[in-house]
C-alpha positions in Angstrom: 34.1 -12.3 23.6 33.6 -12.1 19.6 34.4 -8.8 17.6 31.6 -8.0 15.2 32.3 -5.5 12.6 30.1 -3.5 10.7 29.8 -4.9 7.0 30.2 -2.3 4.2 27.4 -4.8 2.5 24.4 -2.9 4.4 22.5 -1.0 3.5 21.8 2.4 4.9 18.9 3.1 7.1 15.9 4.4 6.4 14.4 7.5 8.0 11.5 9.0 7.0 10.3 12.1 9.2 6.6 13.0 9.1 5.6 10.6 6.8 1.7 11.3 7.9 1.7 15.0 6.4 0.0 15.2 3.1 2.2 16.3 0.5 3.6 15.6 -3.2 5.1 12.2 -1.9 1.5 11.3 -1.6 -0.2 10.3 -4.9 -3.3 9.6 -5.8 -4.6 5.9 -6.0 -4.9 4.6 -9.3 -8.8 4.1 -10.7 -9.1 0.6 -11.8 -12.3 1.2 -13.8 -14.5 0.3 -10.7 -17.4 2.6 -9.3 -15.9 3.9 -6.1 -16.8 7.2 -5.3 -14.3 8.2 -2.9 -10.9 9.9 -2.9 -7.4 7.7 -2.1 -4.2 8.3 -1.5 -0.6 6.1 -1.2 2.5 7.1 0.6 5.2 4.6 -0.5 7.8 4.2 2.4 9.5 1.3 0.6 10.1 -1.0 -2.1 11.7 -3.9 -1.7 13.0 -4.9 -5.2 15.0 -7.5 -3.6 11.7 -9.8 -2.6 9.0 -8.6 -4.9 7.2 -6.2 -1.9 6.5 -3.1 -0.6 5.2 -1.0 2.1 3.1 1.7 2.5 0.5 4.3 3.9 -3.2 3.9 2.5 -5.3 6.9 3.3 -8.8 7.2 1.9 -11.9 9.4 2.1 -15.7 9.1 1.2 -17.9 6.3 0.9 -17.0 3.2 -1.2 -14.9 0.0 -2.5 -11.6 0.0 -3.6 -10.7 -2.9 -5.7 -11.2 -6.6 -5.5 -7.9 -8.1 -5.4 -6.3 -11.6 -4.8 -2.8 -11.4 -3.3 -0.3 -14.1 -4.3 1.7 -13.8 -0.9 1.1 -12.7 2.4 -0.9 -9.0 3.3 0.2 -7.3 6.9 -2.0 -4.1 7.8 -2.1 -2.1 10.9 -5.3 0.5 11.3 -3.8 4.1 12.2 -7.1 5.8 11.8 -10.6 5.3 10.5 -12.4 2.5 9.5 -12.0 -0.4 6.7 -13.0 -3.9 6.1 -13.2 -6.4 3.1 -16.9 -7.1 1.9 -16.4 -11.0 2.1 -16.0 -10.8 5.9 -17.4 -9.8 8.9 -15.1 -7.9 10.7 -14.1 -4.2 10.6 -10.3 -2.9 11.2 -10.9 0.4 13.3 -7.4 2.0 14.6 -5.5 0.1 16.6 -6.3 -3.1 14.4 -3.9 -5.3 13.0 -5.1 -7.3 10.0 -2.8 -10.4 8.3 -4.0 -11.7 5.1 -2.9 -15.1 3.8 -2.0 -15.6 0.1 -4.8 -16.4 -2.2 -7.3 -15.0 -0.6 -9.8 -12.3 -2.5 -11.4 -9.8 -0.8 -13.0 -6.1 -1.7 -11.4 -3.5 0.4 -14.6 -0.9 1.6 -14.2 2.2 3.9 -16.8 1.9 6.8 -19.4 4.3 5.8 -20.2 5.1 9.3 -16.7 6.3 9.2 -16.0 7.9 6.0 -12.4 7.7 6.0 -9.2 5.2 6.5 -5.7 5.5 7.1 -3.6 1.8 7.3 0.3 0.8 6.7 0.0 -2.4 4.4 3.1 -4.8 4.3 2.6 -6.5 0.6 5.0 -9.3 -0.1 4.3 -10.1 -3.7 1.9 -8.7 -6.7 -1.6 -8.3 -6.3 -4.2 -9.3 -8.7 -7.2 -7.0 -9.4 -10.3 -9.0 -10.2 -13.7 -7.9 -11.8 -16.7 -9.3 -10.2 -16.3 -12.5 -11.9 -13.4 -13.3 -10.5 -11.7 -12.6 -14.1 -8.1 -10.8 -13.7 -8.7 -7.0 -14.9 -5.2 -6.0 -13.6 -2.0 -6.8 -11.5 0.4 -4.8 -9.7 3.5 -5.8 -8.4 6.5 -4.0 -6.7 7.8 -2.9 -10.1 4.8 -1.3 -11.9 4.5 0.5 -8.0 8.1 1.8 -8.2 8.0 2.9 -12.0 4.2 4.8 -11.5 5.8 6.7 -8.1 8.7 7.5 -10.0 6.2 9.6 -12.7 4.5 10.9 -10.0 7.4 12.0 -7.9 9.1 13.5 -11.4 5.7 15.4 -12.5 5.9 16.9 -8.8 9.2 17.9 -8.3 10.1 15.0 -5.8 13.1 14.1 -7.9 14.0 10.7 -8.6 17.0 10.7 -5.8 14.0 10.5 -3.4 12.7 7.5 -4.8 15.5 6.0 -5.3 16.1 6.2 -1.4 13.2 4.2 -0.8 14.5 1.3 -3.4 16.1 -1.9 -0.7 
């Protein structure tokens, strides 16, 4: 039989009660300049600063399009409620769904307006780039610009940085 200790490498675990109830670790998604008339929220569970990727809860209300995006890795995405799809395909994620995106692909993220709402946990491994209509890059985002913009939030609503800093692997 072979002895295997604990390392004091690890890193802690991460636990997170409740991570579904609206509150100030919630912040609002950013507006990228498109027309989307809805209302969308992010709930950062964890950023990997290790690997360039994060993970977190998408929730979103109303009718409308998010952002056109390319992502330079690999997308995972599991449906907890509501409806979404991308406009380039045919398929809609309705809960219970489990969607994998391959690098390089663009797509425009859309609530199902016979729905009117969404709620998914994205897996992003690497930066994503916004794109106008054109396909001309209006934006990126990437695990850092993520972790810097939730640290604001969470400052400006009394999170405290502690808190963020919990989520940082």
């Amino acid at each position: 039989m072979i002895h295997i200790p604990n390392s004091t490498f690890t890193r802690p675990e991460m636990f997170e009660p409740d991570v579904m109830s609206h509150d100030a670790r919630w912040y609002p998604l950013p507006h990228r300049g498109n027309d989307h008339p809805l209302e969308g929220w992010v709930r950062p569970l964890l950023f990997d600063v290790t690997n360039g990727g994060w993970i977190s809860l998408l929730r979103a209300r109303g009718k409308g399009t998010i952002q056109r995006h390319r992502h330079a890795a690999a997308v995972t995405a599991w449906t907890m409620d509501g409806s979404w799809g991308y406009r380039e395909h045919d398929w809609l994620s309705k809960a219970g769904s489990f969607v994998y995106e391959p690098a390089g692909h663009i797509h425009t993220l859309f609530i199902d307006p016979e729905v009117g709402h969404m709620t998914a946990l994205f897996h992003v491994y690497g930066p994503v780039i916004h794109l106008d209509p054109e396909g001309m890059v209006t934006s990126y985002d990437d695990v850092y610009l993520r972790l810097d913009r939730y640290m604001r939030h969470c400052k400006d609503n009394g999170v405290g940085e502690d808190y963020v800093k919990s989520l940082v692997r």
